[in-house]
Short mmCIF file of the C-alpha atoms (twelve columns), coordinates in Angstrom:
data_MODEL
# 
_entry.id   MODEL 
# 
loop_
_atom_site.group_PDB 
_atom_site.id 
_atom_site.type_symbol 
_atom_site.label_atom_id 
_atom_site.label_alt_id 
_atom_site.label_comp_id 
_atom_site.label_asym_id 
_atom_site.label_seq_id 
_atom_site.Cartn_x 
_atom_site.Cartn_y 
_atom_site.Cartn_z 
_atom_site.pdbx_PDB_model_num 
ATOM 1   C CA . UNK A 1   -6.123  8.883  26.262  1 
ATOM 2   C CA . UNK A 2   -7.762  11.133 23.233  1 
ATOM 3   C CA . UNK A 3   -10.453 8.848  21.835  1 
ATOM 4   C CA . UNK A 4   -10.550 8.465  17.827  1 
ATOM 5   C CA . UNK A 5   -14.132 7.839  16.065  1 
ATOM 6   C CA . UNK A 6   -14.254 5.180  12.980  1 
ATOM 7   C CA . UNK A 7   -17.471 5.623  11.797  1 
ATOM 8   C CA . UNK A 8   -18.364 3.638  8.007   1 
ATOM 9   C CA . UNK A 9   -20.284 1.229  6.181   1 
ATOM 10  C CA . UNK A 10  -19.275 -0.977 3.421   1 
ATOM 11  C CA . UNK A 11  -15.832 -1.579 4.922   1 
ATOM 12  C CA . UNK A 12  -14.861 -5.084 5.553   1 
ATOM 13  C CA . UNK A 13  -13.657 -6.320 9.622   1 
ATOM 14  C CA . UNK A 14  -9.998  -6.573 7.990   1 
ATOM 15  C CA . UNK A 15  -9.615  -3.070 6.845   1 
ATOM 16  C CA . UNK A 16  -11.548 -1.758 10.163  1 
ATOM 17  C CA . UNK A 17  -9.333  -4.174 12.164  1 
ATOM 18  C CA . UNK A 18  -5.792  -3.200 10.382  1 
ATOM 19  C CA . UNK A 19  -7.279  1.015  10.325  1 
ATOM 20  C CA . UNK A 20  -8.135  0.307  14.535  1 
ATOM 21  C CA . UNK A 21  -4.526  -1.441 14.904  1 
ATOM 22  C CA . UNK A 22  -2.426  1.842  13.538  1 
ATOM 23  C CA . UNK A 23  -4.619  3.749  15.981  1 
ATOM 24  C CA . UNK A 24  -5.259  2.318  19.226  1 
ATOM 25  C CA . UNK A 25  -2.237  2.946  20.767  1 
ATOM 26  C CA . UNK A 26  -2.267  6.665  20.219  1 
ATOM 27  C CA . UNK A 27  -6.405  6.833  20.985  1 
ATOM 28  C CA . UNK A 28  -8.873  5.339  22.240  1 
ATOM 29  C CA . UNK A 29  -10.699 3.847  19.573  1 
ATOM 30  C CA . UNK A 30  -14.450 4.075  19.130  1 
ATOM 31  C CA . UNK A 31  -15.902 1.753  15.938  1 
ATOM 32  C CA . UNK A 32  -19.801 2.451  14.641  1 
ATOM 33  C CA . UNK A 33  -20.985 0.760  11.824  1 
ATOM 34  C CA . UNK A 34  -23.636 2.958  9.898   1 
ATOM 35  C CA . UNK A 35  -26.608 2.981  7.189   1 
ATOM 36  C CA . UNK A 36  -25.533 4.036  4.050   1 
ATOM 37  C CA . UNK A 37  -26.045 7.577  3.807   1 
ATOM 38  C CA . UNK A 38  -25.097 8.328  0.557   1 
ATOM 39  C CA . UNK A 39  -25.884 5.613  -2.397  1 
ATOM 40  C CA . UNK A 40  -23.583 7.162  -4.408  1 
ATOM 41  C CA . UNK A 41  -20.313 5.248  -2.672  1 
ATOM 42  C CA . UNK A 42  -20.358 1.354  -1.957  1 
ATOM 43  C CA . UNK A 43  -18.025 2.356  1.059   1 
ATOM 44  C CA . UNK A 44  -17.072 5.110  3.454   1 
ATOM 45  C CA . UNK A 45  -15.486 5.868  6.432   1 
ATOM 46  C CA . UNK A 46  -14.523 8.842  8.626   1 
ATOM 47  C CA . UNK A 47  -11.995 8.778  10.607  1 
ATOM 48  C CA . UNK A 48  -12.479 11.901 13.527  1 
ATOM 49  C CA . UNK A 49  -9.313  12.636 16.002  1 
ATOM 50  C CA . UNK A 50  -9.021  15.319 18.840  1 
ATOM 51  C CA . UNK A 51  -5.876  16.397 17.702  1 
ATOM 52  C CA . UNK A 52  -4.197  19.538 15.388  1 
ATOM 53  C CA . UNK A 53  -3.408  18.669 11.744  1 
ATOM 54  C CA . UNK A 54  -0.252  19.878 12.576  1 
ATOM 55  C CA . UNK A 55  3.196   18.634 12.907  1 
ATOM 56  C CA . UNK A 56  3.440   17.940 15.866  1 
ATOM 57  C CA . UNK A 57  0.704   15.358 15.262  1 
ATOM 58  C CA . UNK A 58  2.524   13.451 12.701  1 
ATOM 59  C CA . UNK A 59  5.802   13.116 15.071  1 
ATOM 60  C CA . UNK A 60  3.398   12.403 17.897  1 
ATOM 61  C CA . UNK A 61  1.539   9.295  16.109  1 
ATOM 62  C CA . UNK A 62  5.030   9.013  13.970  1 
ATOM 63  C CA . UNK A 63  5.492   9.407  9.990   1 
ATOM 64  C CA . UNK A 64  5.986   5.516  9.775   1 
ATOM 65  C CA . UNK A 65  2.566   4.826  10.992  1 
ATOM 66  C CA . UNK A 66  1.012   7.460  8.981   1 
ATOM 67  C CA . UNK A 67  2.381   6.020  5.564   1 
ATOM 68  C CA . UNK A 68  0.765   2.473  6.911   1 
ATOM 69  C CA . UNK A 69  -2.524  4.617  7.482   1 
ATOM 70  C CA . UNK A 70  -2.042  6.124  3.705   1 
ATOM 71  C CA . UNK A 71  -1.579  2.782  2.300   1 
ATOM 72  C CA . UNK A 72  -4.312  1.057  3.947   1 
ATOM 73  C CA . UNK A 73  -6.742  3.846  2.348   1 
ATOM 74  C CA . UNK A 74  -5.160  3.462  -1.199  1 
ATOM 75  C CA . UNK A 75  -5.780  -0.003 -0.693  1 
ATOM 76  C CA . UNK A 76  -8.766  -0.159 0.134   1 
ATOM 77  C CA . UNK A 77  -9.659  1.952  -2.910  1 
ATOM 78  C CA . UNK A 78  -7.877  -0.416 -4.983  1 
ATOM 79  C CA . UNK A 79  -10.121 -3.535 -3.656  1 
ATOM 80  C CA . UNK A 80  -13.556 -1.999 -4.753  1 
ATOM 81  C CA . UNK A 81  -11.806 -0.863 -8.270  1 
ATOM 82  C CA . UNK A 82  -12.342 2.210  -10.238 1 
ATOM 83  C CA . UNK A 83  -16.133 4.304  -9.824  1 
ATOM 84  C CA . UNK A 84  -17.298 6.128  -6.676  1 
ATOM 85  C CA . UNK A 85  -16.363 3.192  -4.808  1 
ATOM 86  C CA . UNK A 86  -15.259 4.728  -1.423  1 
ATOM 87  C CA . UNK A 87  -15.231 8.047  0.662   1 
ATOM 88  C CA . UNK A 88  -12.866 8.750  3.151   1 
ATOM 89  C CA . UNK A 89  -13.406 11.965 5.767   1 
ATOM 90  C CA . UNK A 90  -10.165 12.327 7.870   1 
ATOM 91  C CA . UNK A 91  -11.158 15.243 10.379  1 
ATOM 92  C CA . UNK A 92  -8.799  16.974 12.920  1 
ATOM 93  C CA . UNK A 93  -10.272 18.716 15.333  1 
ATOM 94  C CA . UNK A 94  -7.858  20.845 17.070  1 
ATOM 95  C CA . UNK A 95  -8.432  24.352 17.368  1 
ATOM 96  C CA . UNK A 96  -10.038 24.750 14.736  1 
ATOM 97  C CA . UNK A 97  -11.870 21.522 12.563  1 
ATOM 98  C CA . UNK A 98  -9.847  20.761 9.425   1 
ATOM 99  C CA . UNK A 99  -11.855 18.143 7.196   1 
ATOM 100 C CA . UNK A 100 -10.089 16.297 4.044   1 
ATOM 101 C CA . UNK A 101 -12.958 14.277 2.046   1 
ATOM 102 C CA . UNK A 102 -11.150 11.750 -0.418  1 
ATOM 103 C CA . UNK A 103 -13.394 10.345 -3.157  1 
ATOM 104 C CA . UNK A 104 -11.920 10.336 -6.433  1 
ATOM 105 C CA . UNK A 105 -13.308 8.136  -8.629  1 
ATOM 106 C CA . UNK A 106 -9.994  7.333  -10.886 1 
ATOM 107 C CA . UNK A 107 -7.578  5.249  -8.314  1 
ATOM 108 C CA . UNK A 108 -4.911  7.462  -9.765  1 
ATOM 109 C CA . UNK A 109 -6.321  10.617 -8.715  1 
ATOM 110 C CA . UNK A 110 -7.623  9.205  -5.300  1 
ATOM 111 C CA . UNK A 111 -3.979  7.715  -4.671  1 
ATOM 112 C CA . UNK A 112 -2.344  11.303 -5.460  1 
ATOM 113 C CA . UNK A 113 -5.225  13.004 -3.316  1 
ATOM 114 C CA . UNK A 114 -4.076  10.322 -0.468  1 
ATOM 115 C CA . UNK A 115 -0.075  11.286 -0.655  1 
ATOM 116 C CA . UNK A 116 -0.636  15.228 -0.981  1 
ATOM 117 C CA . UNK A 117 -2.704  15.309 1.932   1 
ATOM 118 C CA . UNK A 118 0.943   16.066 4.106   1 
ATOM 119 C CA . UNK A 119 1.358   18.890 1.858   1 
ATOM 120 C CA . UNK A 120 -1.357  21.091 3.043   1 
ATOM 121 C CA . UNK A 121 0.363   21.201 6.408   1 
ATOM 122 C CA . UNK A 122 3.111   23.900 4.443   1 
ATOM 123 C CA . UNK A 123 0.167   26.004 3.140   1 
ATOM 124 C CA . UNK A 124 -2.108  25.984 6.309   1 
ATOM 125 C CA . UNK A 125 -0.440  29.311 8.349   1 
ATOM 126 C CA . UNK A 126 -1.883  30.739 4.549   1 
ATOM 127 C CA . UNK A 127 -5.171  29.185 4.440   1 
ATOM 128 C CA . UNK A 128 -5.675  30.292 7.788   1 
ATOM 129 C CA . UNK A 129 -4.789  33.747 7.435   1 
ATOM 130 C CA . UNK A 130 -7.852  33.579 4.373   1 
ATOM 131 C CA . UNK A 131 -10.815 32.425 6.267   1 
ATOM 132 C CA . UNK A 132 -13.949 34.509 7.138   1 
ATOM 133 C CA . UNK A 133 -14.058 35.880 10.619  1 
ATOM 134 C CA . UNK A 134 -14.259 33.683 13.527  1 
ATOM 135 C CA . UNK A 135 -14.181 30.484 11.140  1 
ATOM 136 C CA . UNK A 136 -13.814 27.279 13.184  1 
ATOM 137 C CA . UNK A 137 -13.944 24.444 10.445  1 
ATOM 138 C CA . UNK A 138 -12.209 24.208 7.598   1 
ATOM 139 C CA . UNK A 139 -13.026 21.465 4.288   1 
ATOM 140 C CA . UNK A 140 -10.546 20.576 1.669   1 
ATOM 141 C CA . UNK A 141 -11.347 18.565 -1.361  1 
ATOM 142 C CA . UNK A 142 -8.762  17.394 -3.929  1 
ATOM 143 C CA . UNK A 143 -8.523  19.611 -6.960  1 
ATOM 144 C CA . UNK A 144 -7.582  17.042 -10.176 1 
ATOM 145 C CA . UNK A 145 -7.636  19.651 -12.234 1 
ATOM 146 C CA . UNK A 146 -4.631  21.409 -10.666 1 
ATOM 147 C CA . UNK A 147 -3.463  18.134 -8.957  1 
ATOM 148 C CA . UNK A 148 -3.622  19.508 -5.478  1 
ATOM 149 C CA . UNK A 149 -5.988  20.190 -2.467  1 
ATOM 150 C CA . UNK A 150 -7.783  23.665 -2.444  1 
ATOM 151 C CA . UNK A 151 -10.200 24.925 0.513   1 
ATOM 152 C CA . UNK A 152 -13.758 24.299 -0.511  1 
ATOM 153 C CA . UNK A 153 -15.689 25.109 2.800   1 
ATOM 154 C CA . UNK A 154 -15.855 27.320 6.144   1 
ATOM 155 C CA . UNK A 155 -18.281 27.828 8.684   1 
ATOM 156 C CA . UNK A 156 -18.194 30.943 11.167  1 
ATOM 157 C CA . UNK A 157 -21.109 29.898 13.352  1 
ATOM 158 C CA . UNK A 158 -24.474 28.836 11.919  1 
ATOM 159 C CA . UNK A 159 -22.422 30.276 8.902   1 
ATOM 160 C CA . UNK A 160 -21.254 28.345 5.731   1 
ATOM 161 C CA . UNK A 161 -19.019 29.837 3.337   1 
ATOM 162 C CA . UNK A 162 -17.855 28.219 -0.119  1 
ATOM 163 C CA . UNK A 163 -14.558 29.348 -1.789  1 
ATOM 164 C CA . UNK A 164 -14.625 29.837 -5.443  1 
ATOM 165 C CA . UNK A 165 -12.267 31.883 -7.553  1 
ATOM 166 C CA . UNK A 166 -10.349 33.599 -5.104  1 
ATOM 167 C CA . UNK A 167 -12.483 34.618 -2.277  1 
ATOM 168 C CA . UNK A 168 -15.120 33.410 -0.223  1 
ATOM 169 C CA . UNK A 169 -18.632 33.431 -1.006  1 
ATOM 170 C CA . UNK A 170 -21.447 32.991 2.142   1 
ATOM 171 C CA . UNK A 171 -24.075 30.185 1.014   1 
ATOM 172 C CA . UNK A 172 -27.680 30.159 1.486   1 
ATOM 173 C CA . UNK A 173 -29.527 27.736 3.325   1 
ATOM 174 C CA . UNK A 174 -30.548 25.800 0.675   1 
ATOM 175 C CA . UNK A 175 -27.366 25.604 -1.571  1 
ATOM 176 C CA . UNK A 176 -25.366 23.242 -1.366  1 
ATOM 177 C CA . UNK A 177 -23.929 23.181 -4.369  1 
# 
């Protein structure tokens, strides 16, 4: 069996144990409880699977479960209140490693950013066909300006690439901006 990686701090054992129960049965499940790393969220986690964002993954692990998944997240933002009060990093690491990173700080906005996650899957045969050269991760972050998710990151090797406007832009080692 594929094996799944929770890996968070500031979550309580009921949202870990509800999150592992929607996922053990597709994965094996491997938990680790972390320092903080960033003091600007009380809470994070980041979920990693070694499967396609694709959708064939959503029939495989079935749409029911993934609207349980989906309202376990907007939950849990909804239990810590309004603020940066939680991260969540879903990564997919098929053939290439597609990162969402939800972490609005209006529930509204982190709810919508939660629910229009699905709809990158009709846009991604066009995102692809946009990256640099020999890209093999991906990053969207939710847009709440244009209410929608937009690529923000590639990396191409030891390459990282930001996209702003409407093309790509290669970053230097010490912007991370």
């Amino acid at each position: 069996m594929a094996r799944a990686v929770f890996r968070y701090w500031g979550i309580s054992p009921w949202e870990i144990e509800v999150l592992y129960g929607y996922f053990s049965s597709r994965f094996d499940v491997i938990q680790e409880e972390i320092e903080q790393e960033d003091t600007r969220f009380a809470s994070h986690i980041g979920v990693r699977m070694p499967v396609a964002f694709s959708d064939e993954f959503f029939k495989w692990f079935e749409y029911r479960r993934w609207e349980r998944v989906k309202a376990l997240f907007k939950e849990m933002k909804r239990r810590r209140g309004s603020g940066n009060a939680i991260r969540v990093d879903l990564v997919f690491e098929g053939n290439r490693s597609i990162r969402f990173r939800m972490d609005s700080e209006d529930k509204q906005w982190f709810d919508n950013s939660v629910e229009k996650l699905d709809f990158v899957l009709e846009l991604l045969p066009y995102h692809t066909q946009k990256l640099p050269p020999a890209a093999h991760t991906m990053e969207y972050r939710f847009d709440t300006q244009a209410v929608r998710w937009r690529l923000h990151e590639a990396r191409a090797g030891d390459r990282t690439y930001r996209f702003r406007g409407d093309r790509w832009h290669m970053m230097e080692d010490d912007d991370d901006t």
